[in-house]
N, C-alpha and C positions, 0 to 999 in steps of 0.2 A: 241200727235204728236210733236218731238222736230223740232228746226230749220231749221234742215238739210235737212227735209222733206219737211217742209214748202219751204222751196228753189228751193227744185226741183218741188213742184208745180206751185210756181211760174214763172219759166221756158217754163211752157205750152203755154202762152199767146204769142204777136206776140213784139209789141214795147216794146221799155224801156226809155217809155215817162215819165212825171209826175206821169201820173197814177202806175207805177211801182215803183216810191219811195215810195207812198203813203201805197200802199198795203206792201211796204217791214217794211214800219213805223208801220204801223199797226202789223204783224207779230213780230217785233222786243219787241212792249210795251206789246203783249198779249206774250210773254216769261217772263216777268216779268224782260227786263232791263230797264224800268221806261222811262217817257215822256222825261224828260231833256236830260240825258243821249243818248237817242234813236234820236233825232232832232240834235245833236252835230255830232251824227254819218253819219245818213243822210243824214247831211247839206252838209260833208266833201266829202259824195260819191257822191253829185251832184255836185260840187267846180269844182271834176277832170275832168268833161268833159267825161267819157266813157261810152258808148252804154253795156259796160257789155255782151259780146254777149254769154259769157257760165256762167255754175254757177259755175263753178271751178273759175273763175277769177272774181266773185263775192262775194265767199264766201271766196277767198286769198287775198283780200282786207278787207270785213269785219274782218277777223283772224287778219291781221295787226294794226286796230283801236281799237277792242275790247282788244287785248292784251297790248297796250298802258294805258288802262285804270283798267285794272285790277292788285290788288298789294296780292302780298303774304308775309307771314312771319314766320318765326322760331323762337320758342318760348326756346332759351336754357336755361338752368340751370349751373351757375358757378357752378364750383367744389368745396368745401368744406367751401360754404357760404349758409347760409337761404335764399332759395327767395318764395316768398309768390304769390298766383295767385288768384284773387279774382274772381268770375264767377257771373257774372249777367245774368240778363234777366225776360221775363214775365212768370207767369204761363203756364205751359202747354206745352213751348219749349221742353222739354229734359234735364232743366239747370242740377238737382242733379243726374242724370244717367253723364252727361257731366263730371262733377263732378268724378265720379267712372273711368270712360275711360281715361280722364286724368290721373291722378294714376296709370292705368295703363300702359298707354302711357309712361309715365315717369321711370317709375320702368324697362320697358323690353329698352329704348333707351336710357335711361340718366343713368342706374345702380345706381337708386335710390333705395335702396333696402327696406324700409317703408315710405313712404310720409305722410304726415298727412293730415288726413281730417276732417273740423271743418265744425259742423251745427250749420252756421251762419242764417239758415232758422229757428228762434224761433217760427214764427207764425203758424206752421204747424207742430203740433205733426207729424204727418204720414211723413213728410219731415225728420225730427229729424232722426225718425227708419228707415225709405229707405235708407240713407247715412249710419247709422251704418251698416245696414246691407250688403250693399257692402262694409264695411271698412273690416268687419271682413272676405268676401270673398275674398278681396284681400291682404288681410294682414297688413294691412296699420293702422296707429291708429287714434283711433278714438277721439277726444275732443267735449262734449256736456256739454250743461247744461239744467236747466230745460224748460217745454213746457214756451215760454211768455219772458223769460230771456231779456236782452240788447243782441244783437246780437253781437255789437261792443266791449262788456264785451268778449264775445264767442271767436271774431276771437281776439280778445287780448290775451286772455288768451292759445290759442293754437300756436300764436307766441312766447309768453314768455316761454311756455314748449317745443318748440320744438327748440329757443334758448341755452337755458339752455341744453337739452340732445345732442346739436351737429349734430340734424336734418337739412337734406338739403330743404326739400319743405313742404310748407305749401298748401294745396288745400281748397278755403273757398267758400261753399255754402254760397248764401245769398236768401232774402226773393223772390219771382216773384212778382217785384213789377209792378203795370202798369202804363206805362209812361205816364199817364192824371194824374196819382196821386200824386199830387204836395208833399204833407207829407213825401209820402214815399220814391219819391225822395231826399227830404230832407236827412233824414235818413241817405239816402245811401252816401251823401255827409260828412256824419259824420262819420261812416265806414271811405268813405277814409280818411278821414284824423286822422284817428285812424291810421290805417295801413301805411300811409305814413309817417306818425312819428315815427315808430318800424323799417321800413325797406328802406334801402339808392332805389331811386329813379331804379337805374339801376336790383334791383332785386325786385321790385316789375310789377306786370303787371296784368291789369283788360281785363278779357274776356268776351263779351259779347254773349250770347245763343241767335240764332235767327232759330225761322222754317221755314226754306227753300219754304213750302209750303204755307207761308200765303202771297206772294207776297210783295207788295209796304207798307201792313201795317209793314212788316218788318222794311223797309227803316224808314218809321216813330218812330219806337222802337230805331232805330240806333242812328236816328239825337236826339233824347230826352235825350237816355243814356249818347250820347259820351260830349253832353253840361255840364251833368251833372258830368259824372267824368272820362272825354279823356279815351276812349278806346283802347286802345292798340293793340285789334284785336281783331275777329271774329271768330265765329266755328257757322257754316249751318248745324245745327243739319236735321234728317229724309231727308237731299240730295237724299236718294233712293227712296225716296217716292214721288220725283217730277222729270216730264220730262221737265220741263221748266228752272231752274235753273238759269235764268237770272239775278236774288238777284245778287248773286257777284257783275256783273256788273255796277249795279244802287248805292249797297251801296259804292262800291270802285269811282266807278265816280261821284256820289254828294257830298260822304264826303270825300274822301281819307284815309278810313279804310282799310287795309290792313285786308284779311282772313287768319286766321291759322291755322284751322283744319273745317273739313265738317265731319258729322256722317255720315256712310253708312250702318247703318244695329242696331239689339239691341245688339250685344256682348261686350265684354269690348273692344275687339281687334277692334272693326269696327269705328273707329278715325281713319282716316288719314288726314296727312299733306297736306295744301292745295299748289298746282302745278298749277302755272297758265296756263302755255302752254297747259299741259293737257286736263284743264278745258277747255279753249280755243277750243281744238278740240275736245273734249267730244263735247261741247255747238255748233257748228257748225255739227257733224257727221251727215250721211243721217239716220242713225236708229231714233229709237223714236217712229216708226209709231204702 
């Protein structure tokens, strides 16, 4: 059941005592827009003083707070310079399909006509061939090396050749590390600063893959990565596979990451751009039920 639903059963009740912020708090955290976040909002709706006495003028004040706090962004690509996009996350997101939709995201609205994609994921033969194998269905090239390789060898070497050929985008899988695992964030600190040494600041950009559906552990994947190597923004991979969707909210209000694409489906084309307003009133609609 989304929000929306939830609102209007809340509606049933008589006062709009304590009791009714509590249960709207409760409603609000079990969407997955997280404790903190969710008592800011709250806080602000008890501050105003009103009785709320419809849910349209509960829910056009919620719509107002939540959309303050929610940021989006647009990931372009200069015209006739390399820009490189590193893709993180933990096993199991969506990262290297993310990967493939990307490229093709890029290729049908940037007129990026072969992007490149590097399997920066050494540790996972089967990661290696899943990317090749969307490379060659989108057409896009592909740059590997063997299973175990230096991954930062990997995305080096597929900057330098797509330097050299006059290539506009670099798209670079990397390992699903998990964010307890100190080493491999390590790792990943050295990637960047591989990458950030190849390519001027303003065309580089790290995306980080999060499932929509694992809730607040998300948030925790967020605050771990973005320490690790300032995230640039967000992509809510399996978005359709959750009616709660309150992630935005939590990771945009705790950290001030900006989301820039949500997966909606398996196809290459199912990446869209993330729209706050939209989101906003998706996340607020009476369906869900």
């Amino acid at each position: 059941m989304g929000i929306g639903a939830r609102l209007k059963q809340l509606f049933t009740g008589g006062e709009r005592g304590e009791a009714f912020f509590e249960e709207l708090e409760d409603l609000l955290i079990e969407a997955d827009v997280g404790a903190g976040v969710t008592m800011d909002i709250v806080g602000e709706l008890r501050r105003a003083g009103k009785r709320f006495d419809s849910r349209e003028e509960l829910t056009e004040a919620l719509r107002s707070l939540i959309r303050e706090r929610v940021q989006g962004t647009e990931l372009e690509i200069p015209k006739d310079e390399l820009s490189v996009i590193l893709v993180l996350g933990v096993n199991g997101t969506g990262k290297t399909t993310t990967c493939a939709k990307l490229a093709h995201y890029y290729r049908e609205n940037a007129s990026i006509a072969r992007p490149v994609l590097a399997a920066g994921d050494t540790f996972r033969a089967a990661a290696i061939e899943q990317l090749g194998i969307h490379a060659e269905r989108l057409g896009a090239r592909f740059v590997q090396q063997a299973h175990g390789a230096d991954p930062g060898a990997v995305i080096y070497d597929a900057i330098e050749s797509a330097a050299a050929r006059g290539e506009q985008l670099v798209i670079a899988d990397t390992a699903g590390r998990m964010h307890t695992k100190s080493h491999l964030m390590q790792q990943l600190q050295k990637i960047d600063r591989i990458v950030g040494r190849s390519v001027p600041a303003g065309r580089y950009k790290k995306l980080l893959v999060l499932d929509s559906t694992t809730g607040q552990n998300a948030l925790r994947q967020a605050e771990m990565f973005h320490e690790v190597a300032s995230i640039d923004g967000v992509v809510l991979a399996k978005y359709d596979s959750t009616a709660k969707g309150g992630i935005a909210v939590s990771v945009c209000g705790n950290l001030e990451l900006p989301i820039a694409f949500v997966g909606t489906g398996e196809r290459y084309e199912d990446l869209q751009v993330f729209r706050p307003d939209d989101y906003v009133r998706r996340l607020l609609e009476s369906g869900g039920e």
